[in-house]
Every structure is written in structure tokens, then in C-alpha cells.
C-alpha positions as CSV (number, residue, x, y, z in Angstrom):
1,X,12.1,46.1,15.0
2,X,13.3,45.4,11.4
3,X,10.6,43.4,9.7
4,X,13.1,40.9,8.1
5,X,14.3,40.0,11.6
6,X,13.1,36.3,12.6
7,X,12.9,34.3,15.9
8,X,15.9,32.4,17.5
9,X,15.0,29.1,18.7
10,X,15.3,29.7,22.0
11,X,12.8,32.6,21.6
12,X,10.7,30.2,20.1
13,X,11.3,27.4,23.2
14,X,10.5,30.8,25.8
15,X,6.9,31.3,23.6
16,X,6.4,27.5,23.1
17,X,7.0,27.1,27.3
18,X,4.7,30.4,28.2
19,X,1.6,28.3,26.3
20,X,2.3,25.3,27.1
21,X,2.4,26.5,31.0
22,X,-0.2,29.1,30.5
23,X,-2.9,27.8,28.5
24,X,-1.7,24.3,27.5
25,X,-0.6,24.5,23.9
26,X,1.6,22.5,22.3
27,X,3.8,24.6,19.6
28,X,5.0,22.1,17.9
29,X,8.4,23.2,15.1
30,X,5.9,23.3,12.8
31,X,4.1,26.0,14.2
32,X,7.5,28.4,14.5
33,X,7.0,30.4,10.9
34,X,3.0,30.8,12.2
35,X,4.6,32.0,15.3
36,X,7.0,33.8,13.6
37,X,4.6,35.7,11.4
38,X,2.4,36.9,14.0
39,X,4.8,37.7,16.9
40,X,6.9,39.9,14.5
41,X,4.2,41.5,12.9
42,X,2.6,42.4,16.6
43,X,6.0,43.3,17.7
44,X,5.7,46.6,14.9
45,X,3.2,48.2,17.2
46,X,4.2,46.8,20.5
47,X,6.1,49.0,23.4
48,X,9.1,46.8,23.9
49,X,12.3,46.9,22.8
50,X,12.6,43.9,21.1
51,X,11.5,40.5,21.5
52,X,13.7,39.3,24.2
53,X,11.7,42.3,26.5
54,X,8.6,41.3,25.4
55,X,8.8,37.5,26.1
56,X,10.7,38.8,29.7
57,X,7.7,41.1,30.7
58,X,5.3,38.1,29.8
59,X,7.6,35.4,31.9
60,X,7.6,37.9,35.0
61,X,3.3,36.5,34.5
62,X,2.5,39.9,36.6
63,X,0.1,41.1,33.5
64,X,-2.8,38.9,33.0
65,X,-4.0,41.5,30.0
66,X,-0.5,41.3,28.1
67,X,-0.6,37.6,28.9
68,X,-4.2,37.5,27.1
69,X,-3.2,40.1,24.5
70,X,-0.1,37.4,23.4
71,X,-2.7,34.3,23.4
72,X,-5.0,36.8,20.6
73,X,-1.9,36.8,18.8
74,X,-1.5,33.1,18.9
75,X,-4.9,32.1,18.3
76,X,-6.7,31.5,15.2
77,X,-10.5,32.5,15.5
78,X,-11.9,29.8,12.4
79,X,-15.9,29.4,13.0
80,X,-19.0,29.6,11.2
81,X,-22.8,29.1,11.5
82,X,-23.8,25.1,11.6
83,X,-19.9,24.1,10.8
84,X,-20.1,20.3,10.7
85,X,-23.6,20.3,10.0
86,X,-24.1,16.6,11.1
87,X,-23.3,17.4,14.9
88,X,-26.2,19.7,15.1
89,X,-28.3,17.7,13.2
90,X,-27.7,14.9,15.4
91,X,-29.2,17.0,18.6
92,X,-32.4,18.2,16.3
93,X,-32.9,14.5,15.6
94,X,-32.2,12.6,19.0
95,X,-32.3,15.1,21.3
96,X,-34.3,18.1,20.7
97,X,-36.7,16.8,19.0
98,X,-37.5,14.0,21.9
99,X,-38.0,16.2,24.4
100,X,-40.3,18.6,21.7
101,X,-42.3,15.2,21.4
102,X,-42.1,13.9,25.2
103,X,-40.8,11.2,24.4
104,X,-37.2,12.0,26.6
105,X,-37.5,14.2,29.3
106,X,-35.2,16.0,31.7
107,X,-35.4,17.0,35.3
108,X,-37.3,20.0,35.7
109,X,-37.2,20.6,31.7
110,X,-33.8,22.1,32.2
111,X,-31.6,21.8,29.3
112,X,-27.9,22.9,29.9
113,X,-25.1,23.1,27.0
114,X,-21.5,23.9,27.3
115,X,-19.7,25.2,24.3
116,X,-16.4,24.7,25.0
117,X,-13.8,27.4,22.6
118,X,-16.9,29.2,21.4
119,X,-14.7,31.5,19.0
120,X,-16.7,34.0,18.0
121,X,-19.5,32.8,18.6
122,X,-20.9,31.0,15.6
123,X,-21.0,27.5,17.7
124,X,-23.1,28.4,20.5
125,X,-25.8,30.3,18.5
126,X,-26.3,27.5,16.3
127,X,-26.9,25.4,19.0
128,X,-29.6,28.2,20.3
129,X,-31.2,28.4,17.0
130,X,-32.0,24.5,16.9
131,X,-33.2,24.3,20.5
132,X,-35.5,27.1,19.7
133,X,-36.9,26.3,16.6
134,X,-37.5,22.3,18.0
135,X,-38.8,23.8,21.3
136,X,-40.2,26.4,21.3
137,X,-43.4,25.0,20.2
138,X,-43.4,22.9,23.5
139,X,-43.5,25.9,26.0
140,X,-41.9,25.6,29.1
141,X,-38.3,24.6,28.0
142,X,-35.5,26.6,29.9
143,X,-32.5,26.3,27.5
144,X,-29.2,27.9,29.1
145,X,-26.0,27.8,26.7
146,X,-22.1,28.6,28.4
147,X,-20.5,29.7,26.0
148,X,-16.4,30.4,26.8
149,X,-13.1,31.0,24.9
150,X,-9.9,32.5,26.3
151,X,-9.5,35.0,23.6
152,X,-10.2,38.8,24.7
153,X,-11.4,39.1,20.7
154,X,-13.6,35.7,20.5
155,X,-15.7,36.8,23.9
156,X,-15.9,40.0,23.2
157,X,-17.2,39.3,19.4
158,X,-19.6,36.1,20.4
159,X,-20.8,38.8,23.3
160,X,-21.8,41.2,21.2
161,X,-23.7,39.0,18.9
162,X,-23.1,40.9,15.2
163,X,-22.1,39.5,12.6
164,X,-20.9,40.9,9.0
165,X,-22.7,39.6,6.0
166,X,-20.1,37.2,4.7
167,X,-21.0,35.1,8.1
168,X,-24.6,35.1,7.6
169,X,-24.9,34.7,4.0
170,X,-25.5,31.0,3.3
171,X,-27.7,30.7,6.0
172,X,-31.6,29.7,4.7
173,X,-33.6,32.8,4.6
174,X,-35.8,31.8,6.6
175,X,-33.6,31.1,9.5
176,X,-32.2,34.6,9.1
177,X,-35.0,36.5,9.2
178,X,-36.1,34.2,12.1
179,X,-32.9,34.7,14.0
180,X,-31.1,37.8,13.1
181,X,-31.9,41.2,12.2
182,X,-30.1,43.8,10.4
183,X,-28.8,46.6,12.1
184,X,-25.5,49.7,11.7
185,X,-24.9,47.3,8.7
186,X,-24.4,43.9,10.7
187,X,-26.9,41.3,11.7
188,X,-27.3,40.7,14.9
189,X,-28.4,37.8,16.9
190,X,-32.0,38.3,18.2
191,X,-32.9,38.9,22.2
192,X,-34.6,35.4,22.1
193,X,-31.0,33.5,21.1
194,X,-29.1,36.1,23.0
195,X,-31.2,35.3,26.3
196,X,-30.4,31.5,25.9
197,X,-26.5,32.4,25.9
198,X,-23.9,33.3,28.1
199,X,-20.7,34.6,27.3
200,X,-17.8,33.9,29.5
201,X,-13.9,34.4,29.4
202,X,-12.1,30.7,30.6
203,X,-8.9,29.5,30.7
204,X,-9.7,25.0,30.4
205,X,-6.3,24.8,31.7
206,X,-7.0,26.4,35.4
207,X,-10.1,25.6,37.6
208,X,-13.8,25.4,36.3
209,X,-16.3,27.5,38.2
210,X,-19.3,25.4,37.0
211,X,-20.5,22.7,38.7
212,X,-23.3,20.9,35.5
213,X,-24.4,18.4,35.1
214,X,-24.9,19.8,31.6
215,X,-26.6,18.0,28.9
216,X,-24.3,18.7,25.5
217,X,-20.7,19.8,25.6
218,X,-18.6,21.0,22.1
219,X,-15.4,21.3,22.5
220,X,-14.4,21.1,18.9
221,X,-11.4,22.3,17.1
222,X,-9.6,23.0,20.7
223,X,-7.7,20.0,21.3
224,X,-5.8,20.1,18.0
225,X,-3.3,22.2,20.1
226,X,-2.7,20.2,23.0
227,X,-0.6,17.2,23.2
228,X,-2.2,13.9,24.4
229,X,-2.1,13.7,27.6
230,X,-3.4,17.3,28.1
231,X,-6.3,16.5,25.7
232,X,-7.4,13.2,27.8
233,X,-6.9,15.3,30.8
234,X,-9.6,18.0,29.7
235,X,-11.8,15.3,27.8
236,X,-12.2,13.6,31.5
237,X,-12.9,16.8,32.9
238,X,-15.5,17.3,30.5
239,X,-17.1,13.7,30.7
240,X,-17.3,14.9,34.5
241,X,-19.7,17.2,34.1
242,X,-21.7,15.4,31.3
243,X,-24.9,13.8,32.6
244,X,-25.2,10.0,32.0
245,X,-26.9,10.0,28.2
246,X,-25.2,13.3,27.6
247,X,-23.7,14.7,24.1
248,X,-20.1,15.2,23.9
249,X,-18.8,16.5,20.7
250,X,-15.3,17.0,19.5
251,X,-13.8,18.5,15.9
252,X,-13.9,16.4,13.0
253,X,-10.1,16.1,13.1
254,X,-10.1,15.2,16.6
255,X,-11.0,11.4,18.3
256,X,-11.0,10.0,21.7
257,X,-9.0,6.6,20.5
258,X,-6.9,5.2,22.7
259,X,-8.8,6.6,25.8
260,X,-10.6,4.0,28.3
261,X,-13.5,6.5,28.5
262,X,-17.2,5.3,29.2
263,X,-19.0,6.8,25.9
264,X,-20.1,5.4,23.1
265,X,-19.4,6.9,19.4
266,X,-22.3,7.6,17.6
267,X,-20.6,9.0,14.4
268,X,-17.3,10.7,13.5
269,X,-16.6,12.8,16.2
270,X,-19.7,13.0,18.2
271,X,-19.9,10.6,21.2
272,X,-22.5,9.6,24.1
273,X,-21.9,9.3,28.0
């Protein structure tokens, strides 16, 4: 395929209709030169035709794996360790901290957390590496962290659990050599934070297999892509499996104004059930 050649815009309605039906996006006009860039650039390598075949072999919907393939293409993987730093903090301070002290308590010292479009897995190890280090002093504690994404690259990566140096960099030295250690030239999570996490492949659009109640759910930085009644469908979802008292964190471009929801905000972004 010539690399100058562009989409049409009904090529860009067929893409905009496969992740809108597929995985909920919303691929608004603005998205079509992203779209553009990407398709076109993945179309260099691809065995198809042209375009036309490619989105036709998708729309058949007989091949989960080219299906999955496209959404990599699609998705943007942004992430890093402790990324809006005051979330976290927030759980150290009134959650994790209580339950270090006694003062909370939950059933069976269980703690359950959901992160929701782990990317790579940046999210969900942060939240591993607070538990622990608030925790782990009180014995007993069994921490358990789902971590999901749809992307075939984001699971894989955030299932593995290494991490070049540019990720890991600004972390306090202490907190690396607590957490991480260096190995084949990447630093990788270790066993006690990988124990606490599980790594899963889930599509938010189709059905759930877990059940909760879980006591924190991100799902930040997800919802930019859906439209609004699609992101208040998945935020009561969410809610559903959130014990009363429980966390519920979204990205700090995203609200739940406008929705008759029963939580309470606690700061930008961050909310209580």
C-alpha cells in the first residue's frame, strides 16, 4: 500500500463502528489522522490487500486475535509508576494505613483491588507497593490486586513485570531497591508485589467474571474514549462491585458530574461509595 494513501470516510465510519460495537470507543473526527497514522502504517506489514480487506476480514468478527491485534493498533499504552500521585496517597493515608493501625478493619483482613485498564502495568504495582509497605508490618493482611486491559501488549508487559530504566528512574531509591531488582538489563517487580497481582485479559464492554465486593477500583484514563452514556453504564457497573466505604478512582480528566450515583467526592477524581 502506498504510504501517501489516506482513509476515506467511510473507512473511517467501518473502524469508528468496529470499536464502538467491539470494545465501546467512541472515535470521534478528531481521532481520524490518529487513526489514520496508525492503520496505514500497520497496513505496511499487514497480509491484506488493502484496507477495504482488512476492515472486511475484521467485520466477518470470526478472528478474535486480528480483532485484538487492531485494538493494539488503536490503543495508546500512557502509564507510569505513582501517576497522580494524590490517588495513591489518599489510600496510604485513609485506607491502608487504618487497617496497619486497627483502627478500620475488614472482613476476614481481606483486601481486594480492581485496576481497571492496567496498561502496562505501572497502576497496579503501585498500588502493591503501598499496601506492602503500610502492611506488611501488621502480618496477616491478604492483599489480592486484578489487574486487566484488553490490549494483547499491555497484559502481556504488566504480566511480565520488567520494566526499562526510563520507567523506574524517578522512583526513590529506596523504593527500588525495596521493590525491584535488576535483571538481563530491566528491573523487574519482585515475587512479593508479583504474588499480590493478577494479570488478566478483559474486554469492560462484555460480561465480568468477577463477582467482588472489592475494596478500591481505578479505572482511570479509560473512559476518555467512551461517550457518556457508555461511561455511566461501566461506572455503575463498577459501583456494583464496590463495597459500601469503598474507593473508586477515575483519571484526572475524567468526573462523574451529571450522574445520580451514591458516592461522595473526596478530591478531584477520586470518590467514595
Amino acid at each position: 500500500m502506498p504510504a501517501t494513501e489516506s482513509l476515506t470516510q467511510r473507512q473511517f465510519d467501518r473502524i469508528a463502528t468496529i470499536a464502538k460495537h467491539r470494545w465501546g470507543l467512541a472515535l470521534t473526527p478528531q481521532k481520524r489522522q490518529l487513526v489514520t497514522s496508525r492503520l496505514l502504517s500497520f497496513m505496511r506489514g499487514a497480509p491484506f490487500e488493502d484496507v477495504d480487506a482488512y476492515l472486511a476480514h475484521l467485520e466477518a468478527g470470526k478472528d478474535e486475535r486480528a480483532l485484538l491485534s487492531f485494538f493494539d493498533t488503536l490503543s495508546t499504552n500512557v502509564t507510569s509508576f505513582f501517576r497522580d500521585r494524590a490517588h495513591f496517597d489518599y489510600l496510604e493515608r485513609e485506607l491502608f494505613t487504618g487497617l496497619a493501625r486497627g483502627t478500620l478493619s475488614l472482613p476476614g483482613r481481606r483486601l481486594r483491588m480492581w485496576s481497571a485498564g492496567c496498561s502496562t502495568g505501572c497502576e497496579p504495582y503501585t498500588m502493591a507497593m503501598v499496601a506492602y509497605d503500610r502492611l506488611e508490618s501488621a502480618g496477616g493482611w491478604d492483599v489480592q490486586i486484578l489487574a486487566t486491559d484488553l490490549s494483547n501488549y499491555a497484559v502481556e508487559e504488566a504480566s511480565a513485570g520488567a520494566y526499562e530504566w526510563d520507567s523506574v528512574k524517578d522512583l526513590p531509591r529506596e523504593t527500588l531497591r525495596r521493590h525491584f531488582e535488576e535483571r538481563d538489563g530491566r528491573w523487574r517487580v519482585r515475587p512479593h508485589l508479583r504474588q499480590m497481582v493478577k494479570v488478566g485479559q478483559l474486554n469492560l464492554m462484555e460480561d465480568w467474571p468477577m463477582r467482588g465486593p472489592f475494596d478500591v477500583i481505578f479505572c482511570r484514563n479509560v473512559m476518555i474514549y467512551f461517550d457518556g452514556p457508555t461511561r455511566e453504564r461501566l461506572v455503575r457497573r463498577f459501583l456494583g462491585l464496590l463495597r459500601p466505604g469503598g474507593v473508586f478512582a477515575v483519571g484526572s480528566a475524567e468526573t462523574l458530574a451529571g450522574m445520580d450515583l451514591d458516592v461522595r467526592s473526596v478530591m478531584p477524581s477520586l470518590y467514595v461509595k
